[in-house]
C-alpha positions as CSV (number, residue, x, y, z in Angstrom):
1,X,15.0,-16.8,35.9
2,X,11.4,-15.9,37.4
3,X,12.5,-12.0,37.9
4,X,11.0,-10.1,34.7
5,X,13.5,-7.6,34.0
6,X,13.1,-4.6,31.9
7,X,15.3,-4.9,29.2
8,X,16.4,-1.4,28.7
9,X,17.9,1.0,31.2
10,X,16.1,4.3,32.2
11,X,18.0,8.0,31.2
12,X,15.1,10.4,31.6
13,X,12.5,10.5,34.2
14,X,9.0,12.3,34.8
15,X,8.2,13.2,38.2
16,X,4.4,12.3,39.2
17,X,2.4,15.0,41.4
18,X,1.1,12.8,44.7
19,X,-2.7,13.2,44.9
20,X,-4.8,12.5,48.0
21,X,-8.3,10.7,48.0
22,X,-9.9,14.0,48.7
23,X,-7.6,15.4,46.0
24,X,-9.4,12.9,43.7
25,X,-13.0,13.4,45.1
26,X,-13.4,16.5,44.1
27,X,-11.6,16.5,40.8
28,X,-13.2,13.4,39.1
29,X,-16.4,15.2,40.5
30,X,-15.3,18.6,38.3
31,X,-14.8,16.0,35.4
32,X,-18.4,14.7,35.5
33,X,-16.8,11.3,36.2
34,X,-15.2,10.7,32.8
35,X,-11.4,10.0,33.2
36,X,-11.0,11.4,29.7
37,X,-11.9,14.6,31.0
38,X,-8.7,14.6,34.1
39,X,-5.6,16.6,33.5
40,X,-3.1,14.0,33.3
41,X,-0.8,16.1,36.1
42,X,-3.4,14.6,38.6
43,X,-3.3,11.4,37.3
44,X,-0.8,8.9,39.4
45,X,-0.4,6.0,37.1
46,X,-2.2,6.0,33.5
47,X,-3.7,3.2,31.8
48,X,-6.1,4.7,29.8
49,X,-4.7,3.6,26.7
50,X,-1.4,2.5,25.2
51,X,-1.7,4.8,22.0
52,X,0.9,7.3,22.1
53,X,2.1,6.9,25.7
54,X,4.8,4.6,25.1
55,X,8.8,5.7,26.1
56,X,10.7,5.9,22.8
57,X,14.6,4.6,22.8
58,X,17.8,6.4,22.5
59,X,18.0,4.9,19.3
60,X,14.4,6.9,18.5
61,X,15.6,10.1,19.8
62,X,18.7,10.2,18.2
63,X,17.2,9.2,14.4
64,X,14.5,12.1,15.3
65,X,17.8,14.6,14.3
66,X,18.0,13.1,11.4
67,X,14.3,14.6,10.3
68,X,14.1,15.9,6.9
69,X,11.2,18.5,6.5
70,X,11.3,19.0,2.9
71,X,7.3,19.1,1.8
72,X,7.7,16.4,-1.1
73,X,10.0,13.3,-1.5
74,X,11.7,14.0,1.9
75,X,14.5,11.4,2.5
76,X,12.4,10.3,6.0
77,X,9.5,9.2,4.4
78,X,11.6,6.7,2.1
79,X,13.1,5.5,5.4
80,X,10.2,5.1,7.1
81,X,8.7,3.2,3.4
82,X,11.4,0.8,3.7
83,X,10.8,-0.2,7.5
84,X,7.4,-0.6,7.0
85,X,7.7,-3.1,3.9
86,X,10.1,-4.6,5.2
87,X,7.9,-6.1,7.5
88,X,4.4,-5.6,5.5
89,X,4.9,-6.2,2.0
90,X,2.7,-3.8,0.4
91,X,3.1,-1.7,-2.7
92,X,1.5,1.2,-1.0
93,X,2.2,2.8,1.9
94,X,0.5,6.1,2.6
95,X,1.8,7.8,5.9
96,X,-1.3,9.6,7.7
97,X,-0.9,11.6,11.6
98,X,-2.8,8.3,13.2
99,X,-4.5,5.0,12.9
100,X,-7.9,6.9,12.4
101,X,-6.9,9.2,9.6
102,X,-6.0,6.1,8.0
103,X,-9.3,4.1,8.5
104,X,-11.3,7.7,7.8
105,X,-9.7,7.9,4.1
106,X,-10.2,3.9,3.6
107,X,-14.4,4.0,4.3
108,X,-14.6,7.5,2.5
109,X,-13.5,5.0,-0.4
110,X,-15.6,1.8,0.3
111,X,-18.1,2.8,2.8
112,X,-21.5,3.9,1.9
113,X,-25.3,3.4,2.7
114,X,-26.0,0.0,3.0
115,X,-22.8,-1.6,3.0
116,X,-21.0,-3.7,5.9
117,X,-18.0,-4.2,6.8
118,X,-17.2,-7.4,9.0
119,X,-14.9,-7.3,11.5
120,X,-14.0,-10.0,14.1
121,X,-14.5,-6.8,16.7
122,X,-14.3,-3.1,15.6
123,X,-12.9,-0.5,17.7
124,X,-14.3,2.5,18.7
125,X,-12.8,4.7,15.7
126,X,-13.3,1.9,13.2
127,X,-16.5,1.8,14.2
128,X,-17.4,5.2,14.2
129,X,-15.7,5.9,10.8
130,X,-17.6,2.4,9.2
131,X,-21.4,4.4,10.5
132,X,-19.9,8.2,9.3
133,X,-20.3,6.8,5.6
134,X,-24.0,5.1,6.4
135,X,-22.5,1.6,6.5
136,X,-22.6,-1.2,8.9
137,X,-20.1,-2.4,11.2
138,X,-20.5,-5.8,12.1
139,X,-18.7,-7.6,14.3
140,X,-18.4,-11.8,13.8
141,X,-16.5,-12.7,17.2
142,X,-16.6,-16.0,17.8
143,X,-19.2,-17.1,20.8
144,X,-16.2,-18.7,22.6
145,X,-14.5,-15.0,22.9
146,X,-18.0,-13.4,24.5
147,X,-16.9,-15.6,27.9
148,X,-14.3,-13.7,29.4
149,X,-13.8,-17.1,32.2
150,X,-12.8,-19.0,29.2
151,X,-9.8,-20.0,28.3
152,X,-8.6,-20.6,25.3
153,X,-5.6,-19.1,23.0
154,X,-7.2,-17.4,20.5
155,X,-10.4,-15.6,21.2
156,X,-9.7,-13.0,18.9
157,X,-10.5,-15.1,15.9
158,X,-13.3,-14.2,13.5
159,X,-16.0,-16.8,13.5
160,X,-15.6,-18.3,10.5
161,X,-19.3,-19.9,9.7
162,X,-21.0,-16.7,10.1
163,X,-18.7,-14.8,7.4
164,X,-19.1,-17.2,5.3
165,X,-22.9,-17.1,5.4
166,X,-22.8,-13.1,5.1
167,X,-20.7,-13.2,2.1
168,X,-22.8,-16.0,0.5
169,X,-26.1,-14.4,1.3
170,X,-24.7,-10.3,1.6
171,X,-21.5,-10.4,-0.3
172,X,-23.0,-7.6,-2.9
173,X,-23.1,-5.2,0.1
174,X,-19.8,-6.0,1.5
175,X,-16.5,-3.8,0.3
176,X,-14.1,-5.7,2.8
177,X,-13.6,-7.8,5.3
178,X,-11.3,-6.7,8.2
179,X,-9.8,-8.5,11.1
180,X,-7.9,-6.3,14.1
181,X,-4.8,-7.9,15.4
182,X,-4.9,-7.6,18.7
183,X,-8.2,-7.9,18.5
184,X,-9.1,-4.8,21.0
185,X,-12.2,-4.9,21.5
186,X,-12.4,-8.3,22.5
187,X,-10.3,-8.3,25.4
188,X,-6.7,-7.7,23.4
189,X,-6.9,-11.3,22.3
190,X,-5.0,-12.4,19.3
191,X,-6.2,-13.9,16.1
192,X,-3.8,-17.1,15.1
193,X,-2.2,-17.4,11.4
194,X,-5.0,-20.4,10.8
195,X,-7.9,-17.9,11.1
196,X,-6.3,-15.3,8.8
197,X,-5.2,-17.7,6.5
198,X,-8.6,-18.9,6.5
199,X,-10.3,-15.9,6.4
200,X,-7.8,-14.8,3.5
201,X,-9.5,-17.9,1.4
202,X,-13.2,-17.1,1.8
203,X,-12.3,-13.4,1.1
204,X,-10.5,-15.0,-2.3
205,X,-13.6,-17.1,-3.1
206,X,-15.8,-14.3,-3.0
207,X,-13.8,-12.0,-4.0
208,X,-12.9,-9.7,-1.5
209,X,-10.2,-8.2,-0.4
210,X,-8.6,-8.4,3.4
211,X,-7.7,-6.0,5.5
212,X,-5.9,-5.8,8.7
213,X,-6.7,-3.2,11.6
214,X,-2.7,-4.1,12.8
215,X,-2.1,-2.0,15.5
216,X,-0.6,-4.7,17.8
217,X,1.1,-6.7,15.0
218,X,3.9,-7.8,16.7
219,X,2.3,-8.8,20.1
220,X,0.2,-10.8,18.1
221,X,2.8,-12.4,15.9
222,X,4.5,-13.3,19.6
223,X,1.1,-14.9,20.9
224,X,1.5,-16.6,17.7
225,X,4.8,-18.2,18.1
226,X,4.0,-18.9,22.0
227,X,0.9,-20.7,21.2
228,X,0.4,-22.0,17.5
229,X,1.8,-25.3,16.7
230,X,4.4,-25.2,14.0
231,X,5.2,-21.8,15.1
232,X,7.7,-22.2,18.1
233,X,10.7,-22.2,16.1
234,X,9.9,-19.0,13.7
235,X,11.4,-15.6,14.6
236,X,8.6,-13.1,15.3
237,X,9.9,-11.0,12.4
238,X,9.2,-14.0,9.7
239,X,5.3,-14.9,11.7
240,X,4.9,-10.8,11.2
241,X,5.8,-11.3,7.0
242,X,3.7,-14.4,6.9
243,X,0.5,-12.8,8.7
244,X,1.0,-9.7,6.1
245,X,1.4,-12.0,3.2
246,X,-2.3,-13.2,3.1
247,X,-3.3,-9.3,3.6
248,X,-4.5,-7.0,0.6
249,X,-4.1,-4.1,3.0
250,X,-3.9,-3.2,6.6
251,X,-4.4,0.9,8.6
252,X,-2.3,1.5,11.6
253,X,-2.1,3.8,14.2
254,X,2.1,3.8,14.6
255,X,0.9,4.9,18.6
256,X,0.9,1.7,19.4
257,X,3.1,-1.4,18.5
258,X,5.8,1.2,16.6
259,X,6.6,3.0,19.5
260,X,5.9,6.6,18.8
261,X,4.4,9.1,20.0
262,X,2.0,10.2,16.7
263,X,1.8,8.6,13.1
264,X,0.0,6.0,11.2
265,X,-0.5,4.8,7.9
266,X,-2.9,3.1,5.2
267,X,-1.4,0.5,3.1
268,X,-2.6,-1.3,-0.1
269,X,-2.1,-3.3,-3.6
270,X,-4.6,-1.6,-5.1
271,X,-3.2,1.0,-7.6
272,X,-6.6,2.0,-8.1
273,X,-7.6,2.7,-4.8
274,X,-4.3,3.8,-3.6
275,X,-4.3,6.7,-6.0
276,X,-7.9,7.7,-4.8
277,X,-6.5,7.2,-1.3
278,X,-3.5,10.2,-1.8
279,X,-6.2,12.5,-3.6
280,X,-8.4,12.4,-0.3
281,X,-4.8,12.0,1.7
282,X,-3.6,15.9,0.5
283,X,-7.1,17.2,0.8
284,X,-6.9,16.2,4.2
285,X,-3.4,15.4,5.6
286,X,-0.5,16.6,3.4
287,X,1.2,15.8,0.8
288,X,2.0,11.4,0.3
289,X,5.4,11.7,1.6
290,X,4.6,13.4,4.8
291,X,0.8,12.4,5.5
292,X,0.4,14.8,8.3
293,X,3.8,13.9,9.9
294,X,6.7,15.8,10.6
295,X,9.9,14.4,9.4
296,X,11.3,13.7,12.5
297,X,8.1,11.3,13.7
298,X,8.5,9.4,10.2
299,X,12.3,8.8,11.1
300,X,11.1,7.5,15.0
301,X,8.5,5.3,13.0
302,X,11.2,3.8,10.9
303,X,13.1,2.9,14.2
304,X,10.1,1.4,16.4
305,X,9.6,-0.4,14.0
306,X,12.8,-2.5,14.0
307,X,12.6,-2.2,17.7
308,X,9.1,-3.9,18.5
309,X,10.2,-7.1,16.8
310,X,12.9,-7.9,19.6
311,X,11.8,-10.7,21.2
312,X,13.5,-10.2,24.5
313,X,11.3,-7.0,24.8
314,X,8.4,-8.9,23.6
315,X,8.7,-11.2,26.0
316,X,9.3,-8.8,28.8
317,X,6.1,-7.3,27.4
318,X,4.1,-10.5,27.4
319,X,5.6,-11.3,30.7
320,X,5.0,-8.4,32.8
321,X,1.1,-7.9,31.3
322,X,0.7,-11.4,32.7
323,X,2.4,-10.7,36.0
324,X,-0.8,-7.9,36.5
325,X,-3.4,-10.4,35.4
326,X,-2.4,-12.9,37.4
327,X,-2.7,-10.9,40.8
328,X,-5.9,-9.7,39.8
329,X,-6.9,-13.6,39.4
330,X,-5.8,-14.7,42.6
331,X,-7.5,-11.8,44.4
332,X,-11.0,-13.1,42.9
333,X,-11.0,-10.3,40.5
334,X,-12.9,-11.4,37.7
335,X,-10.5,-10.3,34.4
336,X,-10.9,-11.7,30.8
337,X,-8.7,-15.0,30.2
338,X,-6.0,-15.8,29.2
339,X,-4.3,-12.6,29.3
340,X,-3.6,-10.5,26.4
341,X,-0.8,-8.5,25.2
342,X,-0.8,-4.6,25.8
343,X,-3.6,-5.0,28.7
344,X,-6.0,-6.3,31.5
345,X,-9.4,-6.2,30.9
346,X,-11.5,-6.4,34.4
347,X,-15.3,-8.2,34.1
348,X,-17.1,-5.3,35.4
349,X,-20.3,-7.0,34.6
350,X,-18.8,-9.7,36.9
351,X,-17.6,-7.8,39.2
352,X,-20.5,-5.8,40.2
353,X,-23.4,-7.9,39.3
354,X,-25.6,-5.1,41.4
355,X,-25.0,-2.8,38.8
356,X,-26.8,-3.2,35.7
357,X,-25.3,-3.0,32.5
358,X,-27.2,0.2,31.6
359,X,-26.7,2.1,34.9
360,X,-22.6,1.1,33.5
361,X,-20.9,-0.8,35.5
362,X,-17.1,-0.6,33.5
363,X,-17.7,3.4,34.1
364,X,-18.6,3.1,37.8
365,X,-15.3,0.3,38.5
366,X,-13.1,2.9,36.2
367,X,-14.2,6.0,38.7
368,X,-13.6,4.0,42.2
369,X,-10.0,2.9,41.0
370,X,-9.3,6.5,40.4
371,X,-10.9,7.3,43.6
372,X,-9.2,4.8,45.4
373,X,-5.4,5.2,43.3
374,X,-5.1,7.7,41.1
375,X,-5.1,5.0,38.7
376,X,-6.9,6.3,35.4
377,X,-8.2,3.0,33.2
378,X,-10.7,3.1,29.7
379,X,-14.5,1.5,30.0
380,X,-15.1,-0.6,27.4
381,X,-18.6,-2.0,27.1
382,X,-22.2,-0.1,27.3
383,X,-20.9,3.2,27.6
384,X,-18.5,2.5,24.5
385,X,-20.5,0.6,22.7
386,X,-24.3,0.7,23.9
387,X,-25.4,3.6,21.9
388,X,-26.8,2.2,18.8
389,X,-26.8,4.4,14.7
390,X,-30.8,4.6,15.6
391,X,-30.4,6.3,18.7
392,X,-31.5,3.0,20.8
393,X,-29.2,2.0,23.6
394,X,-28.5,-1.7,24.4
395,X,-26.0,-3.8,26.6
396,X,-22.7,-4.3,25.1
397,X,-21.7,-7.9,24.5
398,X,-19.3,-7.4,27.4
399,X,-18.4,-4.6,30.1
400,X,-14.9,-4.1,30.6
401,X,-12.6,-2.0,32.5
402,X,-9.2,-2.0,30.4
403,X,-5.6,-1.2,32.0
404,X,-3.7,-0.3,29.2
405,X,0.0,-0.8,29.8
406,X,2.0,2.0,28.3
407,X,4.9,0.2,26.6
408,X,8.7,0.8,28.2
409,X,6.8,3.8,31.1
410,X,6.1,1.4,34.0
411,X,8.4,-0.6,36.2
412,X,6.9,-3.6,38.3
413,X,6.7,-1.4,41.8
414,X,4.3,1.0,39.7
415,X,1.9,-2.1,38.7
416,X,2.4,-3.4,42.2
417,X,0.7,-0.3,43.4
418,X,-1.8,-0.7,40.5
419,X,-2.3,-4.8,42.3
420,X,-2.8,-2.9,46.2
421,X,-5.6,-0.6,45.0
422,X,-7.2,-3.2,43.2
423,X,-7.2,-5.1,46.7
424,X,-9.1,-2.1,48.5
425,X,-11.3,-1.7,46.2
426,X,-12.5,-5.3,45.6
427,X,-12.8,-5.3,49.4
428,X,-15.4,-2.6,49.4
429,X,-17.4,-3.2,45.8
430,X,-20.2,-4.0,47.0
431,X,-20.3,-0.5,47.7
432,X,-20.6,1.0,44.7
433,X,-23.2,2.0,42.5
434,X,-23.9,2.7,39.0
435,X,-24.1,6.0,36.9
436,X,-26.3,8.0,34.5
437,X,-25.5,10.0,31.2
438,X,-26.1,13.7,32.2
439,X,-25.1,15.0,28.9
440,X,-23.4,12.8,25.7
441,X,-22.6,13.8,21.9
442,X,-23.7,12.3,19.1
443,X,-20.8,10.0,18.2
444,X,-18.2,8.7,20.4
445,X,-19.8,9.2,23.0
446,X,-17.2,7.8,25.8
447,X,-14.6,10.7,25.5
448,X,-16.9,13.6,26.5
449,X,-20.3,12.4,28.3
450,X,-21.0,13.5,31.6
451,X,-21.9,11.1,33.9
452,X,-23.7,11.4,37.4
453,X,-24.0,8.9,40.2
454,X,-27.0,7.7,40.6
């Protein structure tokens, strides 16, 4: 059938407070025009992010009873140890509260002045945890991905010519090489098993190990099996194994494709570095068989986990992203192709060629949808990524405007409201203008700066 259908019924509702345009006027004005800095009461539909937002299943709640708090060797923990290798084969798995604990313990331990790390395209905490230590991250996207227009399946790939020339010229300086799957940053495009296989070899010819920033896992392994020849026929489950199988590690925020509301985790081989991982792990987080997680979210873990590798949700999830995307394209909103997983990204550089890429043209798109909807979205691009480790500012490779889909919250009425604002606002964006930085900190700029219009 053409109807998407939600495959899951809904028990518990939320009610949403109505907001007026001159409700929203003046309170994105009282939050210097940053949408982190809303109250999410006056927020109509959220798509900031997908991390932590997602609706968790009967089946969730119910194992959340089941939460053992004991400090050490809690019987939650080896539940949730057994769901994750049973889909990521890894000798250790260290639970931490989220996906940026894990990547702070993992580049106290290999970062350093004058390293890099290669990425195909770091995200913001990967990034800013990389620079914390005095490294470099350095992203290696292919030149195919930096053109949202284009179409093509895997743009999340890692360009494989210029890793091999930095670990052939570099490869002293380099701890690890990482590749993020979905890869985020670039537009939530997926990396296909050749390019992790193949970046798995180079990694074993120089001697280095591979790690996988695997928040999306599953949506990836999905893209995978829609698109990869020689894939079709696999269960979701078995492309998930195979993908971790040429991994010698992986961090993952368990906000996204596990379905919970808080939890991540660093995994490895390594004994070596696993036990200096848990020494920095209970200085920071808590003891290794809670990692800064209550029972109950370990047990909710275990169960998302079995859950996000149904492929009738999957592709209700694939399905429904694409539904968005594909109203945007026929409106002439410019959005980065093909579509990807867990959200839409909008060419705001596109978009608004009158606004220039350093008067931020993703932030200015992100406060007139909010203006216009109450629709809250995430600027990814100058604003995110402009500021450089000297200080400097320069255009990102890209501006973007993401719409995050929270995963089971939405129903298609909601994103056909998201679809009407988008066709008022594209009416009047020639409109718009661009904004300044009134005040930023000195890392991570995007989730308190203050902006005003210029």
């Amino acid at each position: 059938m053409k109807t998407i259908i939600e495959p899951f019924r809904i028990k518990s509702v939320e009610p949403v407070r109505m907001t007026t345009r001159e409700d929203r006027e003046a309170l994105i004005s009282q939050a210097h025009y940053n949408l982190f800095s809303l109250r999410s009461d006056d927020v109509l539909i959220d798509l900031l992010t997908d991390s932590g937002t997602s609706a968790m299943s009967t089946r969730q709640w119910a194992a959340m009873m089941h939460g053992d708090e004991s400090y050490a060797g809690s019987p939650s923990f080896f539940r949730f140890e057994a769901a994750v290798q049973d889909l990521m084969p890894f000798q250790h798995i260290i639970p931490t509260h989220q996906g940026r604990a894990a990547e702070k313990i993992l580049f106290t331990i290999i970062g350093g002045e004058g390293r890099i790390v290669p990425n195909n395209t770091h995200f913001d905490t990967t990034r800013a945890n990389v620079e914390a230590t005095g490294a470099r991250a350095l992203d290696l996207l292919r030149e195919e991905a930096k053109n949202p227009a284009l179409e093509a399946p895997f743009k999340g790939d890692i360009d494989l010519e210029q890793l091999e020339s930095l670990l052939a010229t570099d490869g002293d300086r380099v701890p690890l090489v990482m590749l993020t799957v979905t890869n985020n940053s670039g537009g939530g495009q997926p990396v296909s098993m050749a390019n992790i296989r193949a970046t798995k070899a180079l990694c074993a010819r120089y001697g280095k190990p591979l790690f996988l920033d695997a928040c999306r896992f599953a949506e990836n392994a999905y893209f995978i099996k829609l698109r990869e020849p020689g894939y079709e026929n696999q269960s979701v489950k078995n492309i998930v194994r195979e993908m971790f199988s040429h991994a010698d590690g992986m961090t993952m925020s368990a906000k996204k494709d596990a379905f919970a509301n808080i939890g991540g985790w660093l995994a490895m081989n390594d004994d070596e570095m696993a036990q200096r991982a848990r020494n920095i792990l209970i200085l920071t987080e808590g003891f290794p068989t809670y990692g800064g997680l209550a029972g109950r979210d370990l047990e909710a873990i275990a169960v998302g986990l079995e859950e996000i590798v149904d492929e009738d949700y999957l592709e209700y999830r694939i399905r429904s992203t694409a539904y968005l995307g594909q109203a945007l394209i026929d409106m002439g909103v410019p959005i980065v192709r093909p579509v990807g997983g867990h959200a839409i990204y909008v060419d705001a550089r596109a978009m608004l060629p009158h606004i220039p890429a350093l008067a931020y043209p993703g932030q200015s798109l992100a406060v007139e949808l909010y203006r216009v909807g109450g629709i809250r979205a995430c600027e990814i691009g100058t604003v995110m990524f402009g500021r450089q480790p000297d200080g400097s500012e320069q255009p990102a490779v890209m501006d973007l405007v993401r719409l995050a889909i929270p995963r089971r919250v939405y129903t298609q009425s909601h994103i056909d409201y998201v679809i009407e604002c988008f066709a008022e606002l594209n009416a009047a964006k020639d409109r718009l203008t661009g904004l300044s930085i009134a005040w930023e900190p000195s890392a991570l700029r995007h989730f308190t700066a203050r902006f005003k219009p210029l």
